[in-house]
C-alpha positions, 0 to 999 in steps of 0.5 A: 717384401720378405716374409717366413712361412711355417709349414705344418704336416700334423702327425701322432708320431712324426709331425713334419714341418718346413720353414720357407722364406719368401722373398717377392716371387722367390721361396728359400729353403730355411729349414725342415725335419720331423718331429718325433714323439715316440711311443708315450702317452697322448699327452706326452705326445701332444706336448712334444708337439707343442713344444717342438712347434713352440720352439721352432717358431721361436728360432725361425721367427715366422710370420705365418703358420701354414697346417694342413687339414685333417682328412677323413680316414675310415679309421676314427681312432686315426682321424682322432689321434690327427685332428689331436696333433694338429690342434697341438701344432696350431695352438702352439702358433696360436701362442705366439701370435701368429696367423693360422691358415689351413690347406687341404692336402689337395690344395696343397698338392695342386698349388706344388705339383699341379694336380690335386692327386699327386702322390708324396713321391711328386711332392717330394720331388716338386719341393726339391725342384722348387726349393732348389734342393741338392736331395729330396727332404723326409716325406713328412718334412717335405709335406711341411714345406709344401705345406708352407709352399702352398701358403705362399703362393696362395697368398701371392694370388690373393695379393695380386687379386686386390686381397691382403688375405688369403682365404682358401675356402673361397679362393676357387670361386674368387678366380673363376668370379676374376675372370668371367 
């Protein structure tokens, strides 16, 4: 079974996206890059977001939107500014009828690298092994594709495990309930 998964990095000034194929146990690389919004308004900001998402999905054709979460950071303004590029990117999916599944960065980085605290360089490096890669992507680009790594594999568990949906706020305890 084949499905295209949508990997989303939110971003005010770059949003970094990935777009995977899985095809049964094997994610392809199809495409990734960053969305760049220069130095406009916020609104223009958010709309070259939306738009760019928009499009992507309308040229890659995925059957899922993977977003990670906004992570609390001591500066609100910046917390703001995310939480605002993020609503973007999801309503953008949103739009077009697709699933939307949120992952903390440390999910993410626990289902690609193995440890929860890994830094973007492990990342980076992990996704190119993973995807087959002959370099390592941009660091927000490789942030949506591991992003849309994360879905995959989470959602390959939860099928495994009897759940036709991966639901990632519970899915710790489900494994440690599994295998008691």
């Amino acid at each position: 079974m084949s499905s295209i998964v949508i990997g989303i990095d939110p971003g005010s000034r770059f949003t970094g996206y990935g777009i995977i194929e899985y095809i049964g146990n094997t994610p392809n690389y199809l495409g990734s890059g960053c969305i760049k919004t220069g130095d406009g308004d916020l609104a223009s900001k958010l709309k070259i977001i939306y738009d760019g998402v928009y499009s992507l999905i309308e040229q890659f054709h995925p059957t899922a939107m993977a977003v990670e979460e906004t992570f609390l950071s001591k500066n609100v303004q910046s917390t703001v500014k995310l939480s605002e590029a993020r609503a973007s990117a999801i309503v953008a999916g949103a739009n077009l009828g697709l699933s939307v599944f949120e992952y903390t960065p440390m999910q993410i980085k626990q289902a690609v690298v193995g440890y929860g605290w890994a830094e973007k360089e492990q990342v980076q490096y992990m996704v190119k092994r993973i995807l087959r890669l002959s370099g390592n992507p941009q660091a927000d680009a490789a942030d949506g594709l591991a992003c849309a790594l994360c879905h995959c594999f989470t959602n390959q568990i939860t099928t495994a495990m009897g759940n036709e949906v991966a639901d990632t706020s519970s899915i710790h305890g489900r494994l440690q309930n599994k295998f008691k």
